[in-house]
BALOBA-1460 file (C-alpha; in Angstrom, 3 decimals):
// residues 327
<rec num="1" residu="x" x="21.552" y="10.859" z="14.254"/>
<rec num="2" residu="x" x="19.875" y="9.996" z="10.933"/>
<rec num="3" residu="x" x="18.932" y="6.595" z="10.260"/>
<rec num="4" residu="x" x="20.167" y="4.193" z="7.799"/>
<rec num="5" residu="x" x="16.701" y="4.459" z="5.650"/>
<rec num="6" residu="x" x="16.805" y="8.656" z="5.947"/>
<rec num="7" residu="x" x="20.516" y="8.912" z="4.530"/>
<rec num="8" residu="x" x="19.500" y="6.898" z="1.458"/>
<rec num="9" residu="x" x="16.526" y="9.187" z="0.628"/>
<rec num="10" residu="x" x="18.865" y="11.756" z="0.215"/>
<rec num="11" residu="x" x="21.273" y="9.958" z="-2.041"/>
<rec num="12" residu="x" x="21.547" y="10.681" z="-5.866"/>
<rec num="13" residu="x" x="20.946" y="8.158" z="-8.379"/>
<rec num="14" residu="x" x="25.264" y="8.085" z="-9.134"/>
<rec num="15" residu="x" x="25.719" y="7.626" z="-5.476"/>
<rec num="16" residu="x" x="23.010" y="5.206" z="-5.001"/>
<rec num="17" residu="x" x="24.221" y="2.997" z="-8.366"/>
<rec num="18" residu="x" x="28.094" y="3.636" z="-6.585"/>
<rec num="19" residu="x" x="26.712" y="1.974" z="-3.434"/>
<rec num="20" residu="x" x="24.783" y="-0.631" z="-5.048"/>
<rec num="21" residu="x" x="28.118" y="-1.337" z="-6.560"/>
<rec num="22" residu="x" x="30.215" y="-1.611" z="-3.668"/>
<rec num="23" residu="x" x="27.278" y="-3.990" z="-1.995"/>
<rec num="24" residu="x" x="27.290" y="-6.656" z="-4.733"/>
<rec num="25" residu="x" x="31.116" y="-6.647" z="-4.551"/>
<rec num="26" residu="x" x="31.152" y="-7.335" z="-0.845"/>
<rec num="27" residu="x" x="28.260" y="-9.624" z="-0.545"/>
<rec num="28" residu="x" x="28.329" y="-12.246" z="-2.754"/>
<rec num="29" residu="x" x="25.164" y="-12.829" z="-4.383"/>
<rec num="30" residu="x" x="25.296" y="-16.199" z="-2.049"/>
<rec num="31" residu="x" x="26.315" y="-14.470" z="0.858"/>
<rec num="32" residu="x" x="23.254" y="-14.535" z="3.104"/>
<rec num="33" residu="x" x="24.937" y="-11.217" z="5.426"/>
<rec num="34" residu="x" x="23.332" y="-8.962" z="3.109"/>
<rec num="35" residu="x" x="21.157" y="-6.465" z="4.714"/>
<rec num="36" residu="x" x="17.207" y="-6.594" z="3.258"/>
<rec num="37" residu="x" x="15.413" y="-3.435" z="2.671"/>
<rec num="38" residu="x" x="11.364" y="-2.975" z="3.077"/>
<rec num="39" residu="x" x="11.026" y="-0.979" z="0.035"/>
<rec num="40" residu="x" x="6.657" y="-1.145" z="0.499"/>
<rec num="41" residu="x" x="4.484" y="-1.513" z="3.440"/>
<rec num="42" residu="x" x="0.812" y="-1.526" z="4.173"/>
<rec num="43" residu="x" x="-1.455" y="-2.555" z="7.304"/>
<rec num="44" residu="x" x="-4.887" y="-2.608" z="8.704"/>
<rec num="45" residu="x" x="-5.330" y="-2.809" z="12.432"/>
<rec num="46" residu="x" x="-7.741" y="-1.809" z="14.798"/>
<rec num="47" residu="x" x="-8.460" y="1.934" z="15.654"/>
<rec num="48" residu="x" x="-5.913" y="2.596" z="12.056"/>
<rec num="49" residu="x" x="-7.107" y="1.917" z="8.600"/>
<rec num="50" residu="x" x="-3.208" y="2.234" z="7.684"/>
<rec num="51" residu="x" x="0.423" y="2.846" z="8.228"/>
<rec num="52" residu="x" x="-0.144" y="6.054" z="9.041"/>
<rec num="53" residu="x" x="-2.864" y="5.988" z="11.188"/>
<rec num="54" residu="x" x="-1.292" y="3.522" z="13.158"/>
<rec num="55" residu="x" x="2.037" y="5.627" z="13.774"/>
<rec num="56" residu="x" x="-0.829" y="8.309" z="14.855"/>
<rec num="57" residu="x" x="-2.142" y="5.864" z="17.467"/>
<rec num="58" residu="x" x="1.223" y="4.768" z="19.011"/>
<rec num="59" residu="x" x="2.576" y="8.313" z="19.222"/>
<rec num="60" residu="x" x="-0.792" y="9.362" z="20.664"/>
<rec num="61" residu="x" x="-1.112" y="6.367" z="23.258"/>
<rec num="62" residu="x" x="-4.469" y="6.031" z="22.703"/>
<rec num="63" residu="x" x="-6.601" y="2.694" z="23.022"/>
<rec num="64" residu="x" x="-7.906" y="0.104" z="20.443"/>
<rec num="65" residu="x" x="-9.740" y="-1.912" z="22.478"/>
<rec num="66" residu="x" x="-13.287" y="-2.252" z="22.686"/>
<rec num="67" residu="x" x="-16.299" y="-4.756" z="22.697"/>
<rec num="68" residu="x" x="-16.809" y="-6.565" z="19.023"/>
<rec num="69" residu="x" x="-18.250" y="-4.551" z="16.418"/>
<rec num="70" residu="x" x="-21.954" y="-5.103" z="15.667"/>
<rec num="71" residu="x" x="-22.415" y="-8.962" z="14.015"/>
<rec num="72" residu="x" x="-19.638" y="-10.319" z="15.366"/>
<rec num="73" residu="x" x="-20.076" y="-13.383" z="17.915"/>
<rec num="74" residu="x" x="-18.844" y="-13.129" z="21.541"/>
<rec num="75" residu="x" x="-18.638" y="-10.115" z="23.691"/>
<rec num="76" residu="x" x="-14.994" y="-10.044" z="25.446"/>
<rec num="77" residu="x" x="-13.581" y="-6.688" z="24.233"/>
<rec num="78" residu="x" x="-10.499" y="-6.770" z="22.243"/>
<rec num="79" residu="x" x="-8.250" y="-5.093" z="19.277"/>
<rec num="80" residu="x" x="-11.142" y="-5.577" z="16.238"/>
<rec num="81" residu="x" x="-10.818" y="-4.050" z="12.707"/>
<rec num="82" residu="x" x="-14.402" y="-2.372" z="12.175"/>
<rec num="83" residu="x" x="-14.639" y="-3.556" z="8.617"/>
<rec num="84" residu="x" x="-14.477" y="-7.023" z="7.549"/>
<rec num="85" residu="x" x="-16.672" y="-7.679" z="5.258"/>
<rec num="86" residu="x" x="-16.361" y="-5.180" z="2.503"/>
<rec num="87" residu="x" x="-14.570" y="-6.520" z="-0.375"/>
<rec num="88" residu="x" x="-13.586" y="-5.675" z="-4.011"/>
<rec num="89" residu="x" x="-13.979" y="-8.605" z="-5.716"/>
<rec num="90" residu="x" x="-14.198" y="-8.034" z="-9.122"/>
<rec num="91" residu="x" x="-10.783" y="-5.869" z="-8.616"/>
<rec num="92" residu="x" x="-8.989" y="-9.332" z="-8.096"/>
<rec num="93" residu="x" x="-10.940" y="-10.946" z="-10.737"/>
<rec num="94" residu="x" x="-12.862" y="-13.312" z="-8.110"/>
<rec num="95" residu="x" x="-16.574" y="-13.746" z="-8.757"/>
<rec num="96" residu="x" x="-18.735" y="-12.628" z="-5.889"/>
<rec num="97" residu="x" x="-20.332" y="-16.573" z="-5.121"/>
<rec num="98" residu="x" x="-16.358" y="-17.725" z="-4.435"/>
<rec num="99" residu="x" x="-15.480" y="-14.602" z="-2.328"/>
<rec num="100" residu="x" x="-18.047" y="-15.177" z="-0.184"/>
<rec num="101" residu="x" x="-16.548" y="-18.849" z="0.776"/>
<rec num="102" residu="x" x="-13.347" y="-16.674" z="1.324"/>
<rec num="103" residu="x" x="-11.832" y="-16.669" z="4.790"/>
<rec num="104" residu="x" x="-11.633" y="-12.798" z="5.353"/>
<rec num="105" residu="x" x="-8.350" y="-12.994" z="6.409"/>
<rec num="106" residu="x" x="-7.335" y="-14.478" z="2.753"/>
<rec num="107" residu="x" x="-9.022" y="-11.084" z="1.146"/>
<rec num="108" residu="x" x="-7.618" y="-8.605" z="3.947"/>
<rec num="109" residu="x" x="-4.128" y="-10.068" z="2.363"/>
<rec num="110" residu="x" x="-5.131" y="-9.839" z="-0.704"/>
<rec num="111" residu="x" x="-6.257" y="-5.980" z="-0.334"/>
<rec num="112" residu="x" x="-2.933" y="-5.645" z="1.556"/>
<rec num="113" residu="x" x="-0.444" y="-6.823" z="-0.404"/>
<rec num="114" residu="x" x="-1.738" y="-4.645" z="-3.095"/>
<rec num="115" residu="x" x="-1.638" y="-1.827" z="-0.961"/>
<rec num="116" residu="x" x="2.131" y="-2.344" z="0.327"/>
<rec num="117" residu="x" x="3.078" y="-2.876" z="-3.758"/>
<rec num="118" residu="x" x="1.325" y="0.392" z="-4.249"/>
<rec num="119" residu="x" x="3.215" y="1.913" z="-1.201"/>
<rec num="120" residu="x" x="6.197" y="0.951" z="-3.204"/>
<rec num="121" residu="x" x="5.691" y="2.514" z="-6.150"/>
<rec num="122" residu="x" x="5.119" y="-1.205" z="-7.831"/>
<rec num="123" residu="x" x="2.077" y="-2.221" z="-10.575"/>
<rec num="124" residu="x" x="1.216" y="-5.423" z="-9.241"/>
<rec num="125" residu="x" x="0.827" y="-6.156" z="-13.221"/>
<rec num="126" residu="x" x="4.194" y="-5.444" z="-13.799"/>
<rec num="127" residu="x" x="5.280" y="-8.707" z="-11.924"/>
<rec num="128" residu="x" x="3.031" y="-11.421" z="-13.403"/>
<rec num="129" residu="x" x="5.266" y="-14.391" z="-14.085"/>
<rec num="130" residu="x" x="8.388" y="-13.488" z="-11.778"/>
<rec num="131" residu="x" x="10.141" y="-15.043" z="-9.496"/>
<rec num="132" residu="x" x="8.492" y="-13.055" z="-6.563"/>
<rec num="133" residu="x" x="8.116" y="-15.052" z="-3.024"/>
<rec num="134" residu="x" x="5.011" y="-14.710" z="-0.928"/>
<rec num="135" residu="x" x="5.381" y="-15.498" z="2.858"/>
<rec num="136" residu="x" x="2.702" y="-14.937" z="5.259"/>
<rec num="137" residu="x" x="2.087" y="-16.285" z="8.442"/>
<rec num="138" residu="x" x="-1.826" y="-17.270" z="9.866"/>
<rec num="139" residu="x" x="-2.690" y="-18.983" z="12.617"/>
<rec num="140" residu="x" x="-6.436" y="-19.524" z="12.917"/>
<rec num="141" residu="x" x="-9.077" y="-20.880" z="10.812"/>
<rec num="142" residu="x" x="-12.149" y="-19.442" z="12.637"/>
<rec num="143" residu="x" x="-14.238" y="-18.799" z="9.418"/>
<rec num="144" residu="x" x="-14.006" y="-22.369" z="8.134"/>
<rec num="145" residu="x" x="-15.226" y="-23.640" z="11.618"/>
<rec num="146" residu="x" x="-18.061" y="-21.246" z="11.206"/>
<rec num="147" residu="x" x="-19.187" y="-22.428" z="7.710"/>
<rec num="148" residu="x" x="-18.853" y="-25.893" z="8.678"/>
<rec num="149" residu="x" x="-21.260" y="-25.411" z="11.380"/>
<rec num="150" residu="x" x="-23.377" y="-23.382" z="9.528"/>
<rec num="151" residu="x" x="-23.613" y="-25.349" z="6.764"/>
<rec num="152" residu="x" x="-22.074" y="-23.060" z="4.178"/>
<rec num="153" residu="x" x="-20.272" y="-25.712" z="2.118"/>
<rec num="154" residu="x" x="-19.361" y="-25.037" z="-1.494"/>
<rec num="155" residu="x" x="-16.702" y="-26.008" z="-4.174"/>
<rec num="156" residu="x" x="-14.983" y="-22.862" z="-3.163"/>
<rec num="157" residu="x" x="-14.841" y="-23.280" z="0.180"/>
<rec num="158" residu="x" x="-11.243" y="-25.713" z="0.428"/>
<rec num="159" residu="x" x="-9.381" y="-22.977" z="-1.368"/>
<rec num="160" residu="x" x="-11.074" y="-20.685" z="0.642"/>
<rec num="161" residu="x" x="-10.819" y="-21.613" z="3.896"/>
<rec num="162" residu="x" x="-7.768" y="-23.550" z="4.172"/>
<rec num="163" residu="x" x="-5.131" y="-21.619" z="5.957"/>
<rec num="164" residu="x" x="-2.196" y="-23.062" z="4.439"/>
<rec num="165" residu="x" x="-3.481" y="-21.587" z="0.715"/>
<rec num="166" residu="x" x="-3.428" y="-17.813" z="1.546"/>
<rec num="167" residu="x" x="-0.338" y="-17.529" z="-0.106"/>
<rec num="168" residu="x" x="-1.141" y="-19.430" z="-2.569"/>
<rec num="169" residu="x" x="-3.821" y="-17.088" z="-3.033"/>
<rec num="170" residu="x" x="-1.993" y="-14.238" z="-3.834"/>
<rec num="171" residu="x" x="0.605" y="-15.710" z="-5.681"/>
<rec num="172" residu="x" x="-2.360" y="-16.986" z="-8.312"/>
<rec num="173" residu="x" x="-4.160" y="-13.491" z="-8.227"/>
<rec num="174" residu="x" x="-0.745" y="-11.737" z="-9.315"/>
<rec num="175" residu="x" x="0.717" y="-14.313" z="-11.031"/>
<rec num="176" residu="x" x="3.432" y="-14.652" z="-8.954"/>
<rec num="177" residu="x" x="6.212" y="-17.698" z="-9.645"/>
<rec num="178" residu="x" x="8.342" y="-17.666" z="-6.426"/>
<rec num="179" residu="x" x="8.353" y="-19.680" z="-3.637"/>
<rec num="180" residu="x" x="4.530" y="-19.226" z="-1.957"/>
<rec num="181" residu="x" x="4.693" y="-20.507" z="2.199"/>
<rec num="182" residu="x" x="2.177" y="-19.893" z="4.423"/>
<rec num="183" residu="x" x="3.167" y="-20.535" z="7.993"/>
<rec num="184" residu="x" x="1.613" y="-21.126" z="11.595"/>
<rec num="185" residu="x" x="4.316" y="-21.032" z="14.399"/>
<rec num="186" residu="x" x="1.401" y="-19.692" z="16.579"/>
<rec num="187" residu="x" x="2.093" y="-16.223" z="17.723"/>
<rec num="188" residu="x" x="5.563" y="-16.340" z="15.715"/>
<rec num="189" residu="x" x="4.164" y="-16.719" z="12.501"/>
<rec num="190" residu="x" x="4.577" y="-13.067" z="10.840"/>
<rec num="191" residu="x" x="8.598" y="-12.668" z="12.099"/>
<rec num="192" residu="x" x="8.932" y="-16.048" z="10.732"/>
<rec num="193" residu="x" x="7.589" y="-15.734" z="7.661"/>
<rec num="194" residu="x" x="9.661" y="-12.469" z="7.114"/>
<rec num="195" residu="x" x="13.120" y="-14.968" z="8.078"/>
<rec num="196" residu="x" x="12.181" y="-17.220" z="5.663"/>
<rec num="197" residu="x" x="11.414" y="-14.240" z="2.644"/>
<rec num="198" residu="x" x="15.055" y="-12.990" z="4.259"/>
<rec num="199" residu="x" x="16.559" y="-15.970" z="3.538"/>
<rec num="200" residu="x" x="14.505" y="-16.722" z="0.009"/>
<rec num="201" residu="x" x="16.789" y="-13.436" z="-1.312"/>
<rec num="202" residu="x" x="19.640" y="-14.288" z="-0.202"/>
<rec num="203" residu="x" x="19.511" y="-17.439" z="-1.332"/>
<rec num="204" residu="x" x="18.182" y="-15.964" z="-5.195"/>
<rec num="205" residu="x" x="15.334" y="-18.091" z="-4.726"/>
<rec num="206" residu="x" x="12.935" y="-15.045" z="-5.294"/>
<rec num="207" residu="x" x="14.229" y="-11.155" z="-6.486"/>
<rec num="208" residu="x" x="11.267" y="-10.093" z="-4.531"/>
<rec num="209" residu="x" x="9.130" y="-10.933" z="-1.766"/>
<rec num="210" residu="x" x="5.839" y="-9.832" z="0.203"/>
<rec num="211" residu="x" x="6.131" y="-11.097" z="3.813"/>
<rec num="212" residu="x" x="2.756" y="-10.337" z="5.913"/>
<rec num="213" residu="x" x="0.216" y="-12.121" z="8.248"/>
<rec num="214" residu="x" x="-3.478" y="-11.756" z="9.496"/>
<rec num="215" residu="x" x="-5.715" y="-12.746" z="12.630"/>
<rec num="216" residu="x" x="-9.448" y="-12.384" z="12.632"/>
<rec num="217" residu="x" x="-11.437" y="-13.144" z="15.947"/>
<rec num="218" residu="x" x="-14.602" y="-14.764" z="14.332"/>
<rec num="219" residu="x" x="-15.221" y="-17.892" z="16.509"/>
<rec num="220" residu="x" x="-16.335" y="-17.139" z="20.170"/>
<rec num="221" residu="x" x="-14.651" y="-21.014" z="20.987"/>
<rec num="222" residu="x" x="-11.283" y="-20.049" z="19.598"/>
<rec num="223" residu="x" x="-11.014" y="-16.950" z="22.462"/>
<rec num="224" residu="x" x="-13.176" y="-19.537" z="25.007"/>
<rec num="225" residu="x" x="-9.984" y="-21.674" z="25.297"/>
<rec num="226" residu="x" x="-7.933" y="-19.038" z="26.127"/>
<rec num="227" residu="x" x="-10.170" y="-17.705" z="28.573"/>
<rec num="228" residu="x" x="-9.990" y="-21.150" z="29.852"/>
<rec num="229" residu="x" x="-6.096" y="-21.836" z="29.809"/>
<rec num="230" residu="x" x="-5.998" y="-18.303" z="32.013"/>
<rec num="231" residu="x" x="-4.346" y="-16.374" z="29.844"/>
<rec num="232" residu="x" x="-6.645" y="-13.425" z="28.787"/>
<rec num="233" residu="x" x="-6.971" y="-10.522" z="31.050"/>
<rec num="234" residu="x" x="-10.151" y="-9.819" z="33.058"/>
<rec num="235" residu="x" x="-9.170" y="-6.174" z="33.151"/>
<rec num="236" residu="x" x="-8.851" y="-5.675" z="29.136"/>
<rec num="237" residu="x" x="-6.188" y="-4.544" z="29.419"/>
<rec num="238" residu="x" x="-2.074" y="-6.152" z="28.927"/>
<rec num="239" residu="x" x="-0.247" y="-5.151" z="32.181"/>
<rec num="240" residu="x" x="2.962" y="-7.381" z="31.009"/>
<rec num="241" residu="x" x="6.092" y="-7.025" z="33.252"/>
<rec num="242" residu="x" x="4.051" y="-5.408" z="35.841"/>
<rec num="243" residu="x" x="2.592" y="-7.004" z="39.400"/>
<rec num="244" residu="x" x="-0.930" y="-6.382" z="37.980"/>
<rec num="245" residu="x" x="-0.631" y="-8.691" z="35.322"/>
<rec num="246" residu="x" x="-3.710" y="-10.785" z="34.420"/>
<rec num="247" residu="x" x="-3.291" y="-11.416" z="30.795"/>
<rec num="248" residu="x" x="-3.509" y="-10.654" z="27.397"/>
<rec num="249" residu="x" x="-5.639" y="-9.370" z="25.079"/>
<rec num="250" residu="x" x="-6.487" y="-10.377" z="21.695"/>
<rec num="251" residu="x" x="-6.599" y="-8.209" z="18.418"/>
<rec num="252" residu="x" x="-6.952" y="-8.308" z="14.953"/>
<rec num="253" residu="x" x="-4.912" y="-7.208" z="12.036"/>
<rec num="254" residu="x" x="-3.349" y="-7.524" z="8.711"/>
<rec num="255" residu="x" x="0.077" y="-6.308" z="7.523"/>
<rec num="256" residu="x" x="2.528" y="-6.502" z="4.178"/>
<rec num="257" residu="x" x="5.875" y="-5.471" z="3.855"/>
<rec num="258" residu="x" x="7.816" y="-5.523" z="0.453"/>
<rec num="259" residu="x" x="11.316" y="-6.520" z="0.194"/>
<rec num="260" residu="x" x="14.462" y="-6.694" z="-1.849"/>
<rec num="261" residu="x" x="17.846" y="-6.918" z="-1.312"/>
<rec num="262" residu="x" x="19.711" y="-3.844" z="-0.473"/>
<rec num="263" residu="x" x="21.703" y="-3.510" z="-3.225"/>
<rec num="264" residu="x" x="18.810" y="-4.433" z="-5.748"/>
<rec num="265" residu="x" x="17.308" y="-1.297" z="-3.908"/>
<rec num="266" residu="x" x="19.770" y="0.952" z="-4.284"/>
<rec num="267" residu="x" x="19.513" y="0.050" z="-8.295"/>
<rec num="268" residu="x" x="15.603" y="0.040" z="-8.825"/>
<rec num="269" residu="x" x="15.628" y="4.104" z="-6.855"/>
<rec num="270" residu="x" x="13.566" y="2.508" z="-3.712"/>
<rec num="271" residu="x" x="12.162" y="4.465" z="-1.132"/>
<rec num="272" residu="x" x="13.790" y="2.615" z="1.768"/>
<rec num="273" residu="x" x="11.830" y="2.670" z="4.413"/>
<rec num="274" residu="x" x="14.005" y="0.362" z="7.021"/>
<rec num="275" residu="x" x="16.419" y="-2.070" z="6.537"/>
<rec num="276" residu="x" x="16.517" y="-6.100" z="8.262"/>
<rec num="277" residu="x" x="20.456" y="-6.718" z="9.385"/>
<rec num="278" residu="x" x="19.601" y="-10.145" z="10.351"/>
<rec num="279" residu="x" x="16.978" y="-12.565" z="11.688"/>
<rec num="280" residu="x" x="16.636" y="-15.805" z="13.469"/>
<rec num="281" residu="x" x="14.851" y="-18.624" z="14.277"/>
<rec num="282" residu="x" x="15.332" y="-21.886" z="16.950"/>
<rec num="283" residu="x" x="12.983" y="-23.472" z="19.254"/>
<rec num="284" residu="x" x="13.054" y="-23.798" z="23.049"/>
<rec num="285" residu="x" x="13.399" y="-27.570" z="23.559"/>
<rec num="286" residu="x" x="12.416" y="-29.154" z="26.798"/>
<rec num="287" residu="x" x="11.701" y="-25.738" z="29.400"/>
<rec num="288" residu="x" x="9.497" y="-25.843" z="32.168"/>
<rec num="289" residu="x" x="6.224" y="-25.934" z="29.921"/>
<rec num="290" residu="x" x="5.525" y="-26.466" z="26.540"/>
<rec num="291" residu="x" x="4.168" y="-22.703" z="26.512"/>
<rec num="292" residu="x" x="6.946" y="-21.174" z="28.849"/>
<rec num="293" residu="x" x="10.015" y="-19.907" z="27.179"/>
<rec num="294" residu="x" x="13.417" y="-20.746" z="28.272"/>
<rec num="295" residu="x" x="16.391" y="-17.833" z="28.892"/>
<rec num="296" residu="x" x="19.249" y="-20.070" z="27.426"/>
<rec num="297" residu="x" x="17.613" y="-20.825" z="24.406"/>
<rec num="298" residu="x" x="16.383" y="-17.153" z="23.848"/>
<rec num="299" residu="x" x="20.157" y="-15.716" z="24.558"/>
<rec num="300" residu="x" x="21.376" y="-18.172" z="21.917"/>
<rec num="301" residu="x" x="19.372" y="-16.702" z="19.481"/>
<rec num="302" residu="x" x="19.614" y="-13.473" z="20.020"/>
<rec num="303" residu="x" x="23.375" y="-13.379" z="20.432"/>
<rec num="304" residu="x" x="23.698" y="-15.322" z="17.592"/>
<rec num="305" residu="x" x="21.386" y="-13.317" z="15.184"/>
<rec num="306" residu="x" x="23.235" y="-9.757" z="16.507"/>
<rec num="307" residu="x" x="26.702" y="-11.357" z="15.671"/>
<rec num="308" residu="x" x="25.527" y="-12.735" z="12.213"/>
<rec num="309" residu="x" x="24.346" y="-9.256" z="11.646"/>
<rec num="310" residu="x" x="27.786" y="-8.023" z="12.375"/>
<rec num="311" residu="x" x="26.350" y="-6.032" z="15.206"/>
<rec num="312" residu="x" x="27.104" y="-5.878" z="18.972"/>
<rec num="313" residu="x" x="24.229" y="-5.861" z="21.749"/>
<rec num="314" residu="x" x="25.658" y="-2.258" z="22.356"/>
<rec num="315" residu="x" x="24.133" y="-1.213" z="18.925"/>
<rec num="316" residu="x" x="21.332" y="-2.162" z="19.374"/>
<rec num="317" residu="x" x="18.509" y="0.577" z="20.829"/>
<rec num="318" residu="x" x="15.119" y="-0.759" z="21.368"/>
<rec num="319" residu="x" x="13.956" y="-4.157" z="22.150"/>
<rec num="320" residu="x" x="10.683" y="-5.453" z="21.813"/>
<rec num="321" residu="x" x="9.504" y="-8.558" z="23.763"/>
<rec num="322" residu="x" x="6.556" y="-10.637" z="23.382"/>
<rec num="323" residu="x" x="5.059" y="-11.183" z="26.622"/>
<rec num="324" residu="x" x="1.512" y="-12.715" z="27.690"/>
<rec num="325" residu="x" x="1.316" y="-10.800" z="30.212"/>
<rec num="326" residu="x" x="-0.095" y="-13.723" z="32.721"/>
<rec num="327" residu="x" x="2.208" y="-13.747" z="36.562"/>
């Protein structure tokens, strides 16, 4: 059965305007039910320099894990990008003595979000002064620890550095006047920075939004206290669900998505390449540890964010869970 993102390829620019039509008169334009479609994506990760390559690697099976690439500190193998230091700087009219006080995860979403604007057919110059939204989720600050250590303190190195600018960052370089979050909800911080550029268009806060995250492993101390809490496998290897289970392993990785509402889709001729019925967030209150997760809370959520999405669990054909992978 084709899905929902390969029937609208083949639709005709009447019967896409017809169904654009019949969206906006059943969703109001308050109406946060509204599907969202991911009209742009883009992503580096380790063993794939993109999209593509990465579909390659999960339809091949094959294994991105390996010791750090030559330069970086530690040795405990994990997911690493081989190339983090290459950067065009004059491209995004930075000079060369502030991108060097840069956190590379701040220019890896830089290059990325232009790549997922290119992916949808967008000119990043076409958008300056907007109201797009930039949401990105990042969780570690591992290159400002370094510099401070080092000694590698300039006037560029706040805005470099500080994790809570990255989206900042891109909503100065392409002049960007939406709503600009970055947010750190630990290993949630991606999905929720996607609910939150969900709920920025349907709330007409934004008419467009790049939703993304990045992790770098740069600071041996940062994967030391894992190590320590027992969480990272000894084998290299995630075993989750299974007897064998021993841990987790880390990896890097940057990704983008575009989005618009469906209907504005349909209008603007969008490749479509999937669309978001619905999303969710809550926390897990008092469970058996502040790490642990707890099943009622979960359900809840879930249940909730299938009905909301008019949906029933029936529909619903793949699930993926995030799991440590520690007994």
């Amino acid at each position: 059965m084709p899905t929902t993102a390969e029937q609208l390829h083949h639709l005709s620019a009447e019967q896409r305007a017809r169904l654009a039509a019949r969206l906006r008169s059943k969703y109001d334009r308050k109406d946060t039910s509204e599907p969202i479609a991911i009209v742009g994506m883009a992503a580096r990760l380790p063993g794939a320099a993109n999209v593509t390559e990465f579909w390659d690697l999960l339809r091949t099976g094959d294994s991105a894990v390996g010791p750090p690439p030559p330069g970086r500190q530690g040795d405990r193998p994990g997911g690493y990008l081989s190339d983090i230091a290459h950067f065009d700087a004059e491209y995004f009219q930075i000079s060369p003595r502030e991108a060097v006080s840069m956190d590379p995860q701040q220019r890896l979403l830089l290059e990325t979000a232009s790549d997922a604007l290119h992916d949808a057919g967008i000119e990043a110059g076409s958008l300056a002064g907007s109201r797009v939204g930039t949401f990105m989720g990042l969780m570690h600050d591992d290159y400002g620890r370094i510099g401070a250590e080092q000694g590698h303190i300039d006037g560029h190195f706040v805005t470099g550095t500080n994790p809570s600018l990255a989206a900042g960052r891109l909503a100065y370089v392409f002049d960007f006047h939406g709503p600009a979050i970055t947010v750190n909800t630990a290993c949630s911080s991606s999905l929720v920075a996607m609910h939150l550029a969900r709920q920025s268009l349907l709330l007409g806060e934004c008419d467009l939004a790049l939703s993304g995250g990045g992790n770098l492993l740069l600071h041996p101390d940062s994967t030391l206290m894992y190590e320590q809490a027992g969480a990272l496998s000894r084998t290299g290897a995630c075993h989750t669900f299974d007897a064998s289970a021993d841990g987790y392993v880390r990896g890097e990785g940057v990704g983008a998505v575009v989005l618009r509402r469906l209907s504005d889709a349909l209008v603007a001729g969008d490749v479509v390449h999937g669309v978001v019925r619905g999303s969710g967030v809550n926390q897990d209150g008092r469970s058996v540890g502040l790490t642990a997760p707890s099943g009622e809370a979960q359900w809840r959520l879930v249940s909730g964010v299938v009905e909301g999405a008019g949906l029933r669990a029936g529909d619903v054909g793949y699930v993926q869970a995030h799991g440590t992978g520690t007994r």
